[in-house]
MMTF fields as JSON, N, C-alpha, C and O atoms, coordinates in Angstrom:
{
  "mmtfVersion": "1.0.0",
  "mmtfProducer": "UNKNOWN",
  "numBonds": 443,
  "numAtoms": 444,
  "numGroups": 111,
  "numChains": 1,
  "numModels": 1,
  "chainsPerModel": [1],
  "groupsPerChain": [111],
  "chainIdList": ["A"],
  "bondAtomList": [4, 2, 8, 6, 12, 10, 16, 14, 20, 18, 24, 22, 28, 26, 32, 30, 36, 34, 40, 38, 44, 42, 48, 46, 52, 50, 56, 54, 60, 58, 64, 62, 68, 66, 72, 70, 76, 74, 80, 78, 84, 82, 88, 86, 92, 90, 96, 94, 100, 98, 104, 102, 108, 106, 112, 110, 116, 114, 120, 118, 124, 122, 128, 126, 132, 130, 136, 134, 140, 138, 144, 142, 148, 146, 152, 150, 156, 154, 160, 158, 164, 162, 168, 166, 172, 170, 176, 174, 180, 178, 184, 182, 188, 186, 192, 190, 196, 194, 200, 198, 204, 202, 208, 206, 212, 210, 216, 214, 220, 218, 224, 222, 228, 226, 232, 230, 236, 234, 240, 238, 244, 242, 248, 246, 252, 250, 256, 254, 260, 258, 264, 262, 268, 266, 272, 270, 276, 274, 280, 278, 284, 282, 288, 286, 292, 290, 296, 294, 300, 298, 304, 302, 308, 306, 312, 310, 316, 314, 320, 318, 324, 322, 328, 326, 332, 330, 336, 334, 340, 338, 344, 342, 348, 346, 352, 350, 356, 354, 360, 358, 364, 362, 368, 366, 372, 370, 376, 374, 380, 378, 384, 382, 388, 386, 392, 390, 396, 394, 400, 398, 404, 402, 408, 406, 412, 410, 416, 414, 420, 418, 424, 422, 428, 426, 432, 430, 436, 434, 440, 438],
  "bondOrderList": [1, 1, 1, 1, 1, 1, 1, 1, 1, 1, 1, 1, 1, 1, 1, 1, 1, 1, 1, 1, 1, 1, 1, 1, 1, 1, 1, 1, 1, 1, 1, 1, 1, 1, 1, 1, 1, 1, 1, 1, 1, 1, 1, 1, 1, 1, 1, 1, 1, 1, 1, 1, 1, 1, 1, 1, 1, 1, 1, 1, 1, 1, 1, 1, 1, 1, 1, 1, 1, 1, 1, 1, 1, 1, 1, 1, 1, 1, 1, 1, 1, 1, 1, 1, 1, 1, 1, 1, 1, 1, 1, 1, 1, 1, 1, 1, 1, 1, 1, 1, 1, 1, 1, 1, 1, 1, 1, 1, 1, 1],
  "groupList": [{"groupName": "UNK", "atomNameList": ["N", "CA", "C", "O"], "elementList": ["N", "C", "C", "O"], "formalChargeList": [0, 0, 0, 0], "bondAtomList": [1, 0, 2, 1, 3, 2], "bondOrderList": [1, 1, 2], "singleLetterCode": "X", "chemCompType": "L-PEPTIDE LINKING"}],
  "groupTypeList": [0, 0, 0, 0, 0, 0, 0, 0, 0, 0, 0, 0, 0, 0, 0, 0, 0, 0, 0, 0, 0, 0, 0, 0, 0, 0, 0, 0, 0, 0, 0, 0, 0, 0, 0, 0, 0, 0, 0, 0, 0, 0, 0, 0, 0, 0, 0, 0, 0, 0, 0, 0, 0, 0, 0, 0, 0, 0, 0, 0, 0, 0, 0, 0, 0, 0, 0, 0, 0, 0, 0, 0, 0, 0, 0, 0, 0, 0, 0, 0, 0, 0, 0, 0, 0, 0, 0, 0, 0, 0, 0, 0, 0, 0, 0, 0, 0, 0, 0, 0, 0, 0, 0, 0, 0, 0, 0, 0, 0, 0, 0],
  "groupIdList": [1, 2, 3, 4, 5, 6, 7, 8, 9, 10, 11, 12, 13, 14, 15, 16, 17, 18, 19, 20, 21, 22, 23, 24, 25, 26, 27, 28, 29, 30, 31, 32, 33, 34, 35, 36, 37, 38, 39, 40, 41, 42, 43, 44, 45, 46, 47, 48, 49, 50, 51, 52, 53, 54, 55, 56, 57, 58, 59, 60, 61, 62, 63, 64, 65, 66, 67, 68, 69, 70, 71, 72, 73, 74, 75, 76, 77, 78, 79, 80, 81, 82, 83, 84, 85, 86, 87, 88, 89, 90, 91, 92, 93, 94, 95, 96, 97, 98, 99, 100, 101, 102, 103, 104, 105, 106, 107, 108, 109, 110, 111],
  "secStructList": [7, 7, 7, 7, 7, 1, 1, 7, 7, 7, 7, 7, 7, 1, 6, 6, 1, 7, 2, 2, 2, 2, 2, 2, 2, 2, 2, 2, 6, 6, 7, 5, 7, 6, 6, 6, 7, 1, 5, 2, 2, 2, 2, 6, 7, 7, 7, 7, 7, 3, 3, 3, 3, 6, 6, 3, 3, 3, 3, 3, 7, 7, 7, 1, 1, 1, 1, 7, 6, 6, 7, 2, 2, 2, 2, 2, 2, 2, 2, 2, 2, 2, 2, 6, 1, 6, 6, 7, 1, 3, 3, 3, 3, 3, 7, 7, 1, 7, 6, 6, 2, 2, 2, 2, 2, 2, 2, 2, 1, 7, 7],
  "xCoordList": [-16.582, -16.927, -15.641, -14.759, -15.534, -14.071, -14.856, -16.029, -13.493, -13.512, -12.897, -12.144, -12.763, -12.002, -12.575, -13.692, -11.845, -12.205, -12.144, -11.111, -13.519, -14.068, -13.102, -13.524, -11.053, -10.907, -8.828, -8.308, -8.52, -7.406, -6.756, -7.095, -5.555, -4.867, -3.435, -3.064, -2.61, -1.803, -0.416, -0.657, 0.538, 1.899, 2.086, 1.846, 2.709, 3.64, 4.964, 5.676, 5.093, 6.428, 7.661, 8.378, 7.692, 9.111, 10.273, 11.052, 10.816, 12.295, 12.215, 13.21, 11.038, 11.23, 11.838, 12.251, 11.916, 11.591, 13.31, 14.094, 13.659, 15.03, 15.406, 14.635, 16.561, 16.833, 15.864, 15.581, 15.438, 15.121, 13.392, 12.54, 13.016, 11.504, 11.495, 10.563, 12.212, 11.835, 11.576, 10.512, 12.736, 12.886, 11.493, 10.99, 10.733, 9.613, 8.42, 7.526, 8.649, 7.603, 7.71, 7.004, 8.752, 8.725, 8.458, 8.077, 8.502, 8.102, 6.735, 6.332, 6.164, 4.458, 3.946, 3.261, 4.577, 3.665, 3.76, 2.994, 4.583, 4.164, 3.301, 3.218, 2.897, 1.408, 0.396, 0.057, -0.103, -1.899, -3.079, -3.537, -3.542, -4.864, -5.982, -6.773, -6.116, -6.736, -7.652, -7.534, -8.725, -10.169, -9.885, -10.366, -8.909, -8.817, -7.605, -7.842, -6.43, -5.297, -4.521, -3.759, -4.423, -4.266, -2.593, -2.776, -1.604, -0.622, -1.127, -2.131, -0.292, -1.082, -0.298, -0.733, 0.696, 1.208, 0.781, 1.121, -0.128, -0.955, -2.195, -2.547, -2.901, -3.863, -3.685, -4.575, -2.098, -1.749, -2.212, -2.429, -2.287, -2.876, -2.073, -2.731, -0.811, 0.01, 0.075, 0.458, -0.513, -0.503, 0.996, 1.389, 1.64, 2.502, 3.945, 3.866, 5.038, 5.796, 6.951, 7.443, 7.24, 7.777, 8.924, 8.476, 9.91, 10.912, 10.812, 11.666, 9.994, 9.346, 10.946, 11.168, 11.992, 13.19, 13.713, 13.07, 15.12, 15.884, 15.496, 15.695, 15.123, 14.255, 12.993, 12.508, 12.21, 10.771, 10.095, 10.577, 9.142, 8.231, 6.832, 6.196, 6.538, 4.788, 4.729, 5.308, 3.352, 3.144, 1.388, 0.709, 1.065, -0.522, -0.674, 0.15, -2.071, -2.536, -3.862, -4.177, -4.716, -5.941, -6.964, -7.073, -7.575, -7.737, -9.085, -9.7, -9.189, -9.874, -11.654, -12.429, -11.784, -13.795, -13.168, -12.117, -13.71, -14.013, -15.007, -15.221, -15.593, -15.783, -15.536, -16.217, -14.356, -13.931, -13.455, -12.448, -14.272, -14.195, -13.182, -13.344, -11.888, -11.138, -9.609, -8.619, -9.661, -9.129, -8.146, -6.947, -8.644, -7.624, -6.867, -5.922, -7.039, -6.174, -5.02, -3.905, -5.396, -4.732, -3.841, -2.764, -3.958, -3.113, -1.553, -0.383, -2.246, -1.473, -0.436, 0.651, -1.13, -0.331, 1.168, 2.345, 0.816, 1.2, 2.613, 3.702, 2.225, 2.494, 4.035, 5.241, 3.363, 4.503, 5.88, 7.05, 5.04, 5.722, 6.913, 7.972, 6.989, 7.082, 8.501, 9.585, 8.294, 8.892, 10.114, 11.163, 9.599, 10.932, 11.948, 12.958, 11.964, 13.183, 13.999, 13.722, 14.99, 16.403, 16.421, 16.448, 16.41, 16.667, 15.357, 15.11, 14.403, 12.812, 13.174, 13.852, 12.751, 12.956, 11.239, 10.891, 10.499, 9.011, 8.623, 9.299, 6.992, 6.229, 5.037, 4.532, 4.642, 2.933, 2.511, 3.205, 1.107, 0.307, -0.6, -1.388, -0.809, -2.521, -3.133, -2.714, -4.29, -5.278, -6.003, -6.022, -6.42, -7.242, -8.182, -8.102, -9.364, -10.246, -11.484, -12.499, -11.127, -11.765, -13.008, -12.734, -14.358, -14.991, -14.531, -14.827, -13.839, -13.665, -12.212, -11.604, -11.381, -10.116, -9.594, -8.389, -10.138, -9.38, -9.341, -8.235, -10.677, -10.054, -9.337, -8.94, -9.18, -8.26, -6.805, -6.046, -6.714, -5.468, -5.244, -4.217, -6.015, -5.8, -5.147, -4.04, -6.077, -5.545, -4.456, -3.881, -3.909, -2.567, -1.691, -0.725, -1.628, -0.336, -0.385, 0.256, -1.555, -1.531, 0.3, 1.01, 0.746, 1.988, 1.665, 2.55],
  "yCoordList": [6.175, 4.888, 4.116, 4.639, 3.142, 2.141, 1.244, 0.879, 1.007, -0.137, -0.997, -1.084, -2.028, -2.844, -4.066, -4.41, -4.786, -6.011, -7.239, -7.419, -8.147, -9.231, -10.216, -11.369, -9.995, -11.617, -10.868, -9.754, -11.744, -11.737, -12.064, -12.98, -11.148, -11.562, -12.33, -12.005, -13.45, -13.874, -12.168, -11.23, -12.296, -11.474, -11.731, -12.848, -10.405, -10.48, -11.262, -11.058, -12.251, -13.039, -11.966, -11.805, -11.317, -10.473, -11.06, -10.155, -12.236, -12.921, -12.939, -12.787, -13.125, -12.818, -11.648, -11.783, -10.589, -9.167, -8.752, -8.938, -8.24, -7.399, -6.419, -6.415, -5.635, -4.823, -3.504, -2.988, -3.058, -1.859, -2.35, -1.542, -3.91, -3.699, -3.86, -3.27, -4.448, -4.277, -3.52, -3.469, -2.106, -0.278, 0.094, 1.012, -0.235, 0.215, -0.253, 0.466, -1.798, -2.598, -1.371, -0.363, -1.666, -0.931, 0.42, 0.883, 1.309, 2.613, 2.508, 3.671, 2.039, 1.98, 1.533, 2.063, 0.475, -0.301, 0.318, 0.01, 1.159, 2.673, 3.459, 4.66, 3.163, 4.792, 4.112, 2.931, 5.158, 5.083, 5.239, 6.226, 3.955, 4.313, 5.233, 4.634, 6.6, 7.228, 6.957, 7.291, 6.422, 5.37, 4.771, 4.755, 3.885, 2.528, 3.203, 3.139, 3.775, 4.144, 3.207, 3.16, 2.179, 0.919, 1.461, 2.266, 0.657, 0.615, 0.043, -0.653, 0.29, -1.071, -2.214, -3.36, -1.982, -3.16, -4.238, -5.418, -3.608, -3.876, -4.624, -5.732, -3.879, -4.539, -5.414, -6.13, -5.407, -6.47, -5.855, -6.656, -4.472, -3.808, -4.143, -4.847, -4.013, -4.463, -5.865, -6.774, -5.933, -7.415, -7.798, -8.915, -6.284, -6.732, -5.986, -5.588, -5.581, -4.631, -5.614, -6.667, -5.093, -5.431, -4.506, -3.365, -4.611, -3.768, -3.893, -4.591, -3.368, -3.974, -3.73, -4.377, -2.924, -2.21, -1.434, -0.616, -1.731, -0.585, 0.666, 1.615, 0.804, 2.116, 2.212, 3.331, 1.088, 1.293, 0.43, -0.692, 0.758, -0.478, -0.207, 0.837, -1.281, -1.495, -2.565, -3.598, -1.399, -1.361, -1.807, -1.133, -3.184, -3.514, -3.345, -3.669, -2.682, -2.57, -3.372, -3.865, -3.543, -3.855, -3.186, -3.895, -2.25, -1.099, -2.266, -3.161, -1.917, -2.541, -2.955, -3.705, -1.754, -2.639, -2.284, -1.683, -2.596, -3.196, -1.579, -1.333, -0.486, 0.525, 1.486, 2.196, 1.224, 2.283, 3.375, 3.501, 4.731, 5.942, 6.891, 7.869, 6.43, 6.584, 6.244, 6.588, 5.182, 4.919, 5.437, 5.182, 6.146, 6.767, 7.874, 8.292, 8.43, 8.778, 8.199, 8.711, 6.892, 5.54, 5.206, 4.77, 5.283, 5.085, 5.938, 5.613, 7.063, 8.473, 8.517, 9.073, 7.843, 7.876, 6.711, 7.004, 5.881, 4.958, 5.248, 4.677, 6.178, 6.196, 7.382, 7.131, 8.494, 9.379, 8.99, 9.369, 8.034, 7.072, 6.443, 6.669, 5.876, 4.619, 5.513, 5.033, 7.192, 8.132, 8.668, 9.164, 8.386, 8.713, 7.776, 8.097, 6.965, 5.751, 5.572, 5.258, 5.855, 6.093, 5.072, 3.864, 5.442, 4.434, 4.415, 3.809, 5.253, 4.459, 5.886, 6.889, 5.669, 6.762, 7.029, 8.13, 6.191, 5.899, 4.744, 3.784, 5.279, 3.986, 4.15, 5.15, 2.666, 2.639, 2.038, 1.364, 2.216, 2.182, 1.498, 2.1, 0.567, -0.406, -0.603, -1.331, -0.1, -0.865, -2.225, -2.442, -2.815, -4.325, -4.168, -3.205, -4.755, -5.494, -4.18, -4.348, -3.303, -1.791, -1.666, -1.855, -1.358, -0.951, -0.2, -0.551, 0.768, 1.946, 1.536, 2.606, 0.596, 0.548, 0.674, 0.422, 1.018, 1.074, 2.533, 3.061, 3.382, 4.747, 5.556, 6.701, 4.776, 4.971, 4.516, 5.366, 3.493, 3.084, 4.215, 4.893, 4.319, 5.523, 6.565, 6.885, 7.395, 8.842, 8.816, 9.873, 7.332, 7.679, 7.438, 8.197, 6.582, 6.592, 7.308, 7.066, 8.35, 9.23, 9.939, 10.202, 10.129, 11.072, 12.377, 13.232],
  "zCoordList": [11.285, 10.709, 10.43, 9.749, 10.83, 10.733, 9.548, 9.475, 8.48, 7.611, 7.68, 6.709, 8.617, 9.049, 8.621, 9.009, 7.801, 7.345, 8.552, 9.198, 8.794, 9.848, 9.378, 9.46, 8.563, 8.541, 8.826, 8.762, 9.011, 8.89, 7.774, 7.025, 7.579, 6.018, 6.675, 7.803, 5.811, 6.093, 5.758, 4.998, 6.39, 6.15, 4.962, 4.503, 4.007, 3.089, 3.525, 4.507, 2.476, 2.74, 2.576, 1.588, 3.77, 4.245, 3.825, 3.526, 3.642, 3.175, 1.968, 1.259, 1.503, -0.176, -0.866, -2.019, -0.287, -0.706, -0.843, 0.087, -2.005, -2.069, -0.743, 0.217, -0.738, -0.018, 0.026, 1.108, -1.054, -1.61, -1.516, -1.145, -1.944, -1.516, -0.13, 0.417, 0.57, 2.282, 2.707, 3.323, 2.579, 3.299, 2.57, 3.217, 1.554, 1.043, 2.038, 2.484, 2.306, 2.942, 4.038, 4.012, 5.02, 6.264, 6.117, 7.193, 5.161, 5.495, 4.718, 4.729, 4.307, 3.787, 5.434, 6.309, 5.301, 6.946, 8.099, 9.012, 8.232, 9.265, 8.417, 8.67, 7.822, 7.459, 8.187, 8.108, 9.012, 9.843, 9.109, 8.534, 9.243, 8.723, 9.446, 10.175, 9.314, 10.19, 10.756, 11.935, 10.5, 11.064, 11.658, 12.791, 11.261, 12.675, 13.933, 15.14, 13.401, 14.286, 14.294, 15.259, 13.298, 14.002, 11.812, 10.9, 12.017, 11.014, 10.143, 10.299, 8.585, 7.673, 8.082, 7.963, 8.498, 8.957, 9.818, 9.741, 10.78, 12.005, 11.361, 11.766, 10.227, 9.348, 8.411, 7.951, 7.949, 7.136, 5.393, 4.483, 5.22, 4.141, 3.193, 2.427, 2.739, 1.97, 1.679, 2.416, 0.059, -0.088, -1.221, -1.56, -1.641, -2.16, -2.111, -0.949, -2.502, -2.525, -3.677, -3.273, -5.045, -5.879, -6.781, -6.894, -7.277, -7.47, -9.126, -9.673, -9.79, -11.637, -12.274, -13.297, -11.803, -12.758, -11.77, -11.111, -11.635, -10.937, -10.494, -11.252, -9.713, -8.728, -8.938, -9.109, -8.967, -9.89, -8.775, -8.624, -8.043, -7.182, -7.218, -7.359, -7.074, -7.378, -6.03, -5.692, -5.313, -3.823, -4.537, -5.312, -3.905, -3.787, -2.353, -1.497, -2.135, -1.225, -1.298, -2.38, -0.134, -0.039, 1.036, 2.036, 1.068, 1.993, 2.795, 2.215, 4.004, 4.84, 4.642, 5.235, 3.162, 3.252, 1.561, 1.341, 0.951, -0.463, -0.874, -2.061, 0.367, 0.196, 1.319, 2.059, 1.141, 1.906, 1.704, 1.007, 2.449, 1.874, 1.493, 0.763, 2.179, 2.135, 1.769, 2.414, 0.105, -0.019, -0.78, -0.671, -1.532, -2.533, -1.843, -2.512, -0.719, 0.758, 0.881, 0.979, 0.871, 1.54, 0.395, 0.8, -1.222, -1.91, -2.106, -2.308, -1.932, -2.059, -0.394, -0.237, 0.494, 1.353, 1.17, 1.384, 0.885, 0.595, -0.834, -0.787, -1.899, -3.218, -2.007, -2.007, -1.226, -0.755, 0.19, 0.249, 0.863, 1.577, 0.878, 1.464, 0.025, -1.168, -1.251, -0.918, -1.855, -2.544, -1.788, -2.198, -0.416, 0.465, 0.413, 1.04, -0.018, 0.912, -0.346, -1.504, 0.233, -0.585, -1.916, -1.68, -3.043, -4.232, -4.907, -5.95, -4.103, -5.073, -6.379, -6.154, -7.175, -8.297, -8.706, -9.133, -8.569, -9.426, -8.275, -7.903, -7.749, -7.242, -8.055, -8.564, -8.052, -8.404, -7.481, -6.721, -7.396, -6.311, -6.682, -7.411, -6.505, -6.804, -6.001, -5.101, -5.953, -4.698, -5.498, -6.71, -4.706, -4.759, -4.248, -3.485, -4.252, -3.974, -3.484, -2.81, -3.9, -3.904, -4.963, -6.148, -4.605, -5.552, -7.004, -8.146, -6.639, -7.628, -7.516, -7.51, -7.429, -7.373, -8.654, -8.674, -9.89, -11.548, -11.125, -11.006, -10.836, -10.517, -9.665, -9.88, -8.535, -7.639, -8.74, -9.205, -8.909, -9.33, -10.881, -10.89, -11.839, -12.423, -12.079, -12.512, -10.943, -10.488, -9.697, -9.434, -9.089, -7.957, -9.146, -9.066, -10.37, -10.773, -12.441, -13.464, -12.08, -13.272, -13.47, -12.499, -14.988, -14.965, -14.797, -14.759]
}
């Protein structure tokens, strides 16, 4: 079953973004969404990537159906991702526009 949202999202404004949220943008936007095969980058899933405090970023996502089964997958992929790239110390992870997205967003950025 694919959750692929029927609209197109505009790009995260890429020139906006620090050094440290870019290498974040780019290594989130290589994770596969397994259903479609398709990048979030490709889907445009990332609606945000923000640097809150010196090694600290807060990654919004928007997963492709509003119920999609697989999102809190998709956060955690996203949250490990985040964790690799040199300088991140702490990511949070928000999903949007998700049914259950308070509990998704709960359990990915539980301590």
């Amino acid at each position: 079953m694919w959750c692929l949202r029927l609209y197109f999202r505009e790009n995260l404004d890429v020139l906006s973004l620090n050094e440290l949220e870019n290498k974040v943008y780019e290594a989130v936007g290589k994770v596969v969404d397994p259903e479609t095969g398709m990048t979030f980058a490709e889907m445009h899933m990332i609606k945000s990537v923000k640097e809150e405090e010196p090694g600290v970023v807060k990654v919004e996502f928007i997963p492709s159906s509003p119920f999609c089964p697989i999102a809190f997958k998709l956060a955690m992929d996203i949250k490990r991702e985040a964790l690799k790239v040199a300088g991140v110390k702490k990511a949070l992870v928000y999903c949007r526009g998700h049914m259950m997205e308070q509990q998704i967003n709960e359990a990915t950025n539980k301590e």
